[in-house]
LUMBABA-405578 format. One record per residue (C-alpha): residue in three letters; x, y, z. Coordinates in steps of 0.2 Angstrom, whole numbers. Example, Ala and Ser with C-alpha at 12.3 -4.5 7.8 and 13.67 -1.06 7.14 Angstrom:
# residues 2
NODE     r      c1      c2      c3
NODE   Ala      62     -22      39
NODE   Ser      68      -5      36
# end
This chain:
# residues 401
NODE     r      c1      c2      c3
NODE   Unk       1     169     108
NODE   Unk     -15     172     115
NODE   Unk     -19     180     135
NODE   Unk     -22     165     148
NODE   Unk     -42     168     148
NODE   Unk     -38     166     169
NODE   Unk     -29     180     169
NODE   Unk     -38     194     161
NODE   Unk     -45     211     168
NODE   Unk     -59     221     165
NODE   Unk     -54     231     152
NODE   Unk     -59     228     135
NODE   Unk     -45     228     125
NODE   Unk     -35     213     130
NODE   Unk     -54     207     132
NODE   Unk     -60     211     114
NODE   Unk     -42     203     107
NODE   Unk     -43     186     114
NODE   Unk     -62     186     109
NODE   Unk     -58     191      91
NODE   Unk     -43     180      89
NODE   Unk     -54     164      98
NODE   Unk     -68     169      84
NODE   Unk     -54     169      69
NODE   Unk     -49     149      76
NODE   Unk     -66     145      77
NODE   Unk     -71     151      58
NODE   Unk     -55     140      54
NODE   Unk     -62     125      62
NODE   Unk     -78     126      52
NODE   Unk     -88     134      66
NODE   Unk     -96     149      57
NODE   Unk     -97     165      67
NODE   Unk    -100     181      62
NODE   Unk     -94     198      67
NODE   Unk    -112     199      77
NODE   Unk    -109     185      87
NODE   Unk     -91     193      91
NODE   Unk    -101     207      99
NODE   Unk    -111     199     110
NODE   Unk     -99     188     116
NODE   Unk     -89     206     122
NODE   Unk    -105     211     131
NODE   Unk    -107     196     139
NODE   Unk     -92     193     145
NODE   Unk     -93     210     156
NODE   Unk    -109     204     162
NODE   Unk     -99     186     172
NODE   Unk     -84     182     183
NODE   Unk     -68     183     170
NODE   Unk     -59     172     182
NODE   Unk     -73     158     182
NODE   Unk     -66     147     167
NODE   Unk     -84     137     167
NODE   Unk     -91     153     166
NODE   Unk     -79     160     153
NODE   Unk     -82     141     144
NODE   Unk    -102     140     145
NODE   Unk    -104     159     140
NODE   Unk     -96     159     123
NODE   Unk    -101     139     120
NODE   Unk    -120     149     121
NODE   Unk    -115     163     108
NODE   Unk    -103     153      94
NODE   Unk    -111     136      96
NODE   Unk    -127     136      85
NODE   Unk    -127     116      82
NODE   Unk    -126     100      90
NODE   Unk    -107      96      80
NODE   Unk     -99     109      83
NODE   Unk     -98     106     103
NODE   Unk     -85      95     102
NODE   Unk     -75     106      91
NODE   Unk     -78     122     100
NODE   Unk     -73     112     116
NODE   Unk     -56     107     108
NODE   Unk     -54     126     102
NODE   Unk     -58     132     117
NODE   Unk     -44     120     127
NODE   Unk     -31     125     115
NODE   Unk     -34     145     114
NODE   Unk     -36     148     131
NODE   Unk     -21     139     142
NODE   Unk     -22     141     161
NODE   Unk      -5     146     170
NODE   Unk       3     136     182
NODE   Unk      -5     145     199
NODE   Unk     -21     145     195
NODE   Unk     -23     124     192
NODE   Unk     -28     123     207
NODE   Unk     -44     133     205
NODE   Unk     -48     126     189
NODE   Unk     -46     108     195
NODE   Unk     -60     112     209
NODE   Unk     -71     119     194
NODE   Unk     -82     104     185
NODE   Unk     -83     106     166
NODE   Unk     -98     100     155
NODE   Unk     -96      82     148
NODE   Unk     -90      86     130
NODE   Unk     -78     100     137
NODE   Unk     -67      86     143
NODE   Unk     -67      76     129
NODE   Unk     -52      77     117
NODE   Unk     -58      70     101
NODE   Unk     -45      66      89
NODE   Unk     -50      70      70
NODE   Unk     -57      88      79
NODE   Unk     -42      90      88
NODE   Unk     -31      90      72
NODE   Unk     -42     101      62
NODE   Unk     -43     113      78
NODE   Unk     -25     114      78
NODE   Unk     -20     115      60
NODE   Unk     -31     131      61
NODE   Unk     -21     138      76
NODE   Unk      -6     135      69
NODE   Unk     -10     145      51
NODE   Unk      -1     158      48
NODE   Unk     -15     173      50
NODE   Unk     -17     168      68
NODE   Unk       1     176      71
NODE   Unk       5     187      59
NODE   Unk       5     206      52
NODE   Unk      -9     209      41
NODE   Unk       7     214      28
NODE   Unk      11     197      29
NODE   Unk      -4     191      27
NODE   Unk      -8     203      10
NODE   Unk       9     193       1
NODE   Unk      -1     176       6
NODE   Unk     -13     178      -3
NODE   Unk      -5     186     -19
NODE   Unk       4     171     -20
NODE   Unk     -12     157     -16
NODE   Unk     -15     160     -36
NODE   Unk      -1     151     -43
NODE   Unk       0     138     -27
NODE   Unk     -18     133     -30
NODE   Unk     -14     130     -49
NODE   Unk      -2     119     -44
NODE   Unk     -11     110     -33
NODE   Unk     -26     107     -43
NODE   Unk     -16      94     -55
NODE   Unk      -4      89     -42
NODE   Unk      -5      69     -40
NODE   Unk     -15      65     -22
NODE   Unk       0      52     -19
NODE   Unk      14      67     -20
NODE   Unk       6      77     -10
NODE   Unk      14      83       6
NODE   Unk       2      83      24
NODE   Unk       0     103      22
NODE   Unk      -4     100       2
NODE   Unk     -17      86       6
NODE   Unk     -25      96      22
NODE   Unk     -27     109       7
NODE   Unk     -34      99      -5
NODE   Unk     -45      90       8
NODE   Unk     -53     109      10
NODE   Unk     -56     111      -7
NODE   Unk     -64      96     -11
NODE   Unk     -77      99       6
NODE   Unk     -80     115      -2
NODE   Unk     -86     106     -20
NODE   Unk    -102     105     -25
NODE   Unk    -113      94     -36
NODE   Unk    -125     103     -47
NODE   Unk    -143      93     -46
NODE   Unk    -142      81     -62
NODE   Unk    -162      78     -65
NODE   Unk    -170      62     -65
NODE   Unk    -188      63     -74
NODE   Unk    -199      49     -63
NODE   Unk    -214      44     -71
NODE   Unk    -225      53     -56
NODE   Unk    -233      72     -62
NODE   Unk    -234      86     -53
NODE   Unk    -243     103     -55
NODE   Unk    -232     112     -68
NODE   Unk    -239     129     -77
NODE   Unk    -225     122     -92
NODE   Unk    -230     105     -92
NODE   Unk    -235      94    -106
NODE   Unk    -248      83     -99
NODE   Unk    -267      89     -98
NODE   Unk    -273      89     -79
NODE   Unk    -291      87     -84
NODE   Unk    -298      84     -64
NODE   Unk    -291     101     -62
NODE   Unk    -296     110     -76
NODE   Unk    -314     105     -73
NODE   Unk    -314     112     -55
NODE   Unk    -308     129     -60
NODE   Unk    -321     132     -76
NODE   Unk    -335     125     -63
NODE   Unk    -330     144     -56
NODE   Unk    -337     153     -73
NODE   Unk    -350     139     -76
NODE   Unk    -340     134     -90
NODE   Unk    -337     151     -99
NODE   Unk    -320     152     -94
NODE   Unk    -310     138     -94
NODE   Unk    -291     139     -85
NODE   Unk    -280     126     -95
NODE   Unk    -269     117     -78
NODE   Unk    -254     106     -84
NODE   Unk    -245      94     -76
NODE   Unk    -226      91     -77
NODE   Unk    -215      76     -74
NODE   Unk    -206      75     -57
NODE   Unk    -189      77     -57
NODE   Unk    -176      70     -43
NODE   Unk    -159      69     -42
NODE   Unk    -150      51     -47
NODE   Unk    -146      41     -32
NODE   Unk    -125      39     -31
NODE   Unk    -118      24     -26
NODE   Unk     -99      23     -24
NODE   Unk     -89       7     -20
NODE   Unk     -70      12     -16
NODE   Unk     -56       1     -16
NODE   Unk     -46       3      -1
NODE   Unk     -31      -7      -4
NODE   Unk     -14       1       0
NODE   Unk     -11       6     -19
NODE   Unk     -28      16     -17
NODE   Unk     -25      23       0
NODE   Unk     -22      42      -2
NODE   Unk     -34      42     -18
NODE   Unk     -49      33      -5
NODE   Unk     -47      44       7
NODE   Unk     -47      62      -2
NODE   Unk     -63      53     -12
NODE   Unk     -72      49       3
NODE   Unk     -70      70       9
NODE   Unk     -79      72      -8
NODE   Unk     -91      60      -6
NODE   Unk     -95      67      11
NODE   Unk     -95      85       5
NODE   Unk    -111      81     -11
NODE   Unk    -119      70       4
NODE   Unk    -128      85      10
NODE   Unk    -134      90      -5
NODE   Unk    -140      72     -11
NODE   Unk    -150      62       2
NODE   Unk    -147      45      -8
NODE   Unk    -129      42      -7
NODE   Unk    -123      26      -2
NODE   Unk    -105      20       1
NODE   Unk     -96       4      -1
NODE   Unk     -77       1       6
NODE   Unk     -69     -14       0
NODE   Unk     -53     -23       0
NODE   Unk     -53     -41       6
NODE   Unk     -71     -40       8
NODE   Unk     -86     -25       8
NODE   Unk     -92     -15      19
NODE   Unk    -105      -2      21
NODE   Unk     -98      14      26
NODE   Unk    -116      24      19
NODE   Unk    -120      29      38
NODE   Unk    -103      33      45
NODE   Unk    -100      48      29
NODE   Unk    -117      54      36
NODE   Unk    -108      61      50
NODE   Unk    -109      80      49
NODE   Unk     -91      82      55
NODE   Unk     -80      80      40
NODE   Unk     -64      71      51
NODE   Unk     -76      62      62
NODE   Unk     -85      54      46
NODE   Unk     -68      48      39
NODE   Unk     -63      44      56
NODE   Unk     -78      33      59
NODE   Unk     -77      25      40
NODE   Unk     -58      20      46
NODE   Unk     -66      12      63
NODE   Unk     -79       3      52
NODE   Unk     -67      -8      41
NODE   Unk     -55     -21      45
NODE   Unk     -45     -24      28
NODE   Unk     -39      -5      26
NODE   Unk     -22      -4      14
NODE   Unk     -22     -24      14
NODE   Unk     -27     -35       0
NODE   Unk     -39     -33     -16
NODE   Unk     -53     -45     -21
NODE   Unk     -64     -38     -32
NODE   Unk     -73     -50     -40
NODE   Unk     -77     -56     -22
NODE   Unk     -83     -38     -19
NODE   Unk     -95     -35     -32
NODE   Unk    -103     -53     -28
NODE   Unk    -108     -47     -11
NODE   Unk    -113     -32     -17
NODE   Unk    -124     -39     -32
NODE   Unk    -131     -52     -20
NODE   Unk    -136     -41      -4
NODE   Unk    -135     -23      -9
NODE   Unk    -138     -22     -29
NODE   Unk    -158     -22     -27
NODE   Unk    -158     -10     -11
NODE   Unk    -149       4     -19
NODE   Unk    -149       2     -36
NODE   Unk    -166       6     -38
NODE   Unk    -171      22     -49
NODE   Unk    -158      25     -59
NODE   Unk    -146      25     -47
NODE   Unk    -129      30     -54
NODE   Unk    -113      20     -49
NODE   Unk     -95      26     -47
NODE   Unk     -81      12     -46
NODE   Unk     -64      19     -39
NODE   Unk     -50       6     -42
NODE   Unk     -35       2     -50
NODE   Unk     -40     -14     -56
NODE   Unk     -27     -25     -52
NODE   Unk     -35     -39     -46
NODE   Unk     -25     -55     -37
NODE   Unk     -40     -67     -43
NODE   Unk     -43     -61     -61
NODE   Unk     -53     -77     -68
NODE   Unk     -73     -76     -79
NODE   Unk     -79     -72     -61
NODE   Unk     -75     -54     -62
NODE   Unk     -81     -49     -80
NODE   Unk     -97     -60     -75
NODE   Unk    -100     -49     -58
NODE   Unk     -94     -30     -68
NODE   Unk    -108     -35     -83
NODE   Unk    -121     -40     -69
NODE   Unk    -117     -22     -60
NODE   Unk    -118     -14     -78
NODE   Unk    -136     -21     -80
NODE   Unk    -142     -15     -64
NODE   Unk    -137       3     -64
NODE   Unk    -140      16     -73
NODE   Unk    -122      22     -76
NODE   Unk    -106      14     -72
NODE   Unk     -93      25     -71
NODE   Unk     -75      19     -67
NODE   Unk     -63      28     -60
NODE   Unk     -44      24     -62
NODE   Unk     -29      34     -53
NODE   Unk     -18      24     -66
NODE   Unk     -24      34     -81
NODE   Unk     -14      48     -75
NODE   Unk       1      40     -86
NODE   Unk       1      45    -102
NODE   Unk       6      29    -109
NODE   Unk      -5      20     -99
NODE   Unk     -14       3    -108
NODE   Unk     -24     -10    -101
NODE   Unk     -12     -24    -101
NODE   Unk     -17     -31     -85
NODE   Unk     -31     -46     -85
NODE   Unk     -44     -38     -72
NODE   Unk     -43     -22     -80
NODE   Unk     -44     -30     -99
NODE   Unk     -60     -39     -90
NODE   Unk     -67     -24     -80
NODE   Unk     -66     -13     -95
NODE   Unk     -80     -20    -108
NODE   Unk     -95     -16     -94
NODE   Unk     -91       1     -90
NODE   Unk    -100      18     -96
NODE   Unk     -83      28     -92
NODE   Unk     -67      27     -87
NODE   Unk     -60      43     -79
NODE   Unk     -43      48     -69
NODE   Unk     -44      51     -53
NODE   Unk     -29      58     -46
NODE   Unk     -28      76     -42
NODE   Unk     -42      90     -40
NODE   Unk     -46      93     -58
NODE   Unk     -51      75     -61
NODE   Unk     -62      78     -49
NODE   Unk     -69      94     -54
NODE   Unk     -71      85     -72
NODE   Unk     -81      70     -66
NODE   Unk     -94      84     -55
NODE   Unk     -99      90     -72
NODE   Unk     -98      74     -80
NODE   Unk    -109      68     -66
NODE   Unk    -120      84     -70
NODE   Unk    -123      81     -88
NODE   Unk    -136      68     -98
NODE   Unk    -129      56    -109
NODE   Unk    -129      53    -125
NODE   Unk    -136      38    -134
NODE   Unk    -118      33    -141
NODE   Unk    -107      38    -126
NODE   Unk    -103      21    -122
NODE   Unk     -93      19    -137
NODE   Unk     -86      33    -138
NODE   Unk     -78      30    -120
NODE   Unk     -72      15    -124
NODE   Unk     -64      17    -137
NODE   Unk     -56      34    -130
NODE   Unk     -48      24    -116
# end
């Protein structure tokens, strides 16, 4: 248990301890500090009044906070760490704190104290040795582990290693050209002005090359309660390949659709989830998806589906309404995109068939269909996702599910 920060002396070790053991929580929490950073909080912690908490507060907020989103963590952190005793309320009460030092946000609060409570905050470094000997076989067994028999612990794990997946940059040749030295087009304009130099003696070939950008990623989730747990760990992948990819765009949708594209934009992984939870009023209620995809082809189809976009459908298919409606929306969707992936928690039975009618409809007017269900279905779709397709992959697909 850490020294109350109120109640330190001069000297450096208790000083340096607290410091290293605050910086440990913080790396934690996501909040990346380094070993220099450490350093300077020591020096200028010697520099200011240890019995001033605001002091104390705004001195490391200076050194360890380097953006804009990690105050609210760092303030939470900071809270939790460092616990004023009893006598000295009194002071601290008298002492004002910055705005965002008073605020308790939830989805950081969790996160902050799940980091507090591991087990290298408190225990020998032997212990700590035998931990990690034995993460090998654990993470085995977590990466095909079913999402919906996870534990909390378990699904706090697997949240942190789908934020720390990456999607490769899948190329998308556009029909614009750019200077390329291994190009296949001729840049005649170019190669005019550079043998203009040598009067024509000399002339310097420049090519041009296609541009190439990654394909836009549009992801409409199913959040009804059979889909809850598989939604949500999706949605931290979703939120982790945002960064990379500028042009991702998410759809929730149960009983109706909603946009969710600026909520995941949140750089915050808990308060992007918590803000898509906020956005939507159907979550873990009722499934229409015919009624879905026809708001989605009707408002949203022409604004995001543009370029090639590529579209992944998470869902388990059973649909209450399953009429003509729903193959005609799914074969509208097909057209429009580039690729239509579905992905299917239910395929994680190895006897699984498409006996129910919104699946038997859904199923012609897909590219793919994919488990998703643990962490190695999800590393198989990132390099599916990362590979071109073949002319005959349609078929091939198909007839494999």
């Amino acid at each position: 248990m850490p020294v109350p920060i109120d109640h330190l002396s001069p000297p450096t070790g208790q000083i340096a301890d607290n410091v290293v053991g605050f910086a440990r929580a913080l790396r934690a929490a996501g909040i990346p500090v380094g070993p220099g950073a450490v350093i300077d909080a020591m020096n200028a912690l010697q520099l200011i009044d240890i019995g001033n908490r605001a002091d104390v507060f705004a001195t490391l907020e200076a050194i360890f906070v380097k953006r804009h989103e990690h105050a609210l963590i760092f303030a939470q952190a900071f809270d939790l760490f460092f616990r004023a005793a009893e006598d000295w309320k009194h002071l601290l009460d008298s002492v004002p704190l910055p705005d965002h030092a008073q605020k308790k946000p939830p989805p950081a609060s969790r996160r902050v104290q799940e980091a507090l409570a591991q087990p290298s905050m408190r225990e020998e470094p032997q212990v700590q040795e035998q931990d990690v000997r034995l993460s090998v076989s654990d993470k085995e067994v977590l990466q095909k582990k079913d999402f919906a028999q996870m534990t909390a612990a378990e699904i706090a794990e697997a949240m942190r290693a789908v934020d720390r997946m990456r999607l490769p940059q899948a190329e998308l040749k556009t029909r614009r050209y750019q200077v390329d030295a291994r190009g296949l087009k001729l840049d005649m304009r170019r190669t005019l002005r550079r043998s203009l130099r040598t009067g024509g003696d000399i002339v310097d070939i420049q090519r041009l090359g296609r541009i190439e950008k990654p394909a836009p990623i549009v992801a409409l989730l199913d959040i009804s309660g059979s889909m809850s747990e598989y939604t949500r760990l999706f949605l931290h992948f979703l939120h982790a390949i945002t960064d990379a990819r500028k042009r991702v765009s998410v759809f929730l949708f149960g009983t109706r659709l909603t946009n969710v594209s600026r909520s995941l934009r949140e750089r915050d992984p808990d308060e992007a989830l918590a803000s898509c939870s906020a956005a939507v009023e159907d979550w873990a209620g009722g499934t229409r998806i015919a009624t879905s995809l026809h708001t989605f082809n009707k408002l949203w189809a022409r604004r995001v589906l543009s370029q090639g976009a590529i579209v992944l459908l998470i869902s388990d298919g059973l649909e209450r309404e399953a009429d003509t409606k729903l193959a005609f929306e799914m074969d509208r969707l097909h057209r429009s995109c580039r690729r239509l992936i579905w992905l299917n928690p239910l395929l994680r039975f190895s006897g699984f068939e498409a006996k129910a009618q919104g699946i038997k409809m859904m199923l012609p007017h897909v590219d793919e269909f994919r488990p998703v269900h643990n962490l190695s279905s999800i590393e198989a779709l990132v390099k599916a996702l990362s590979s071109p397709v073949p002319p005959h992959h349609r078929s091939l697909i198909r007839s494999a599910a």
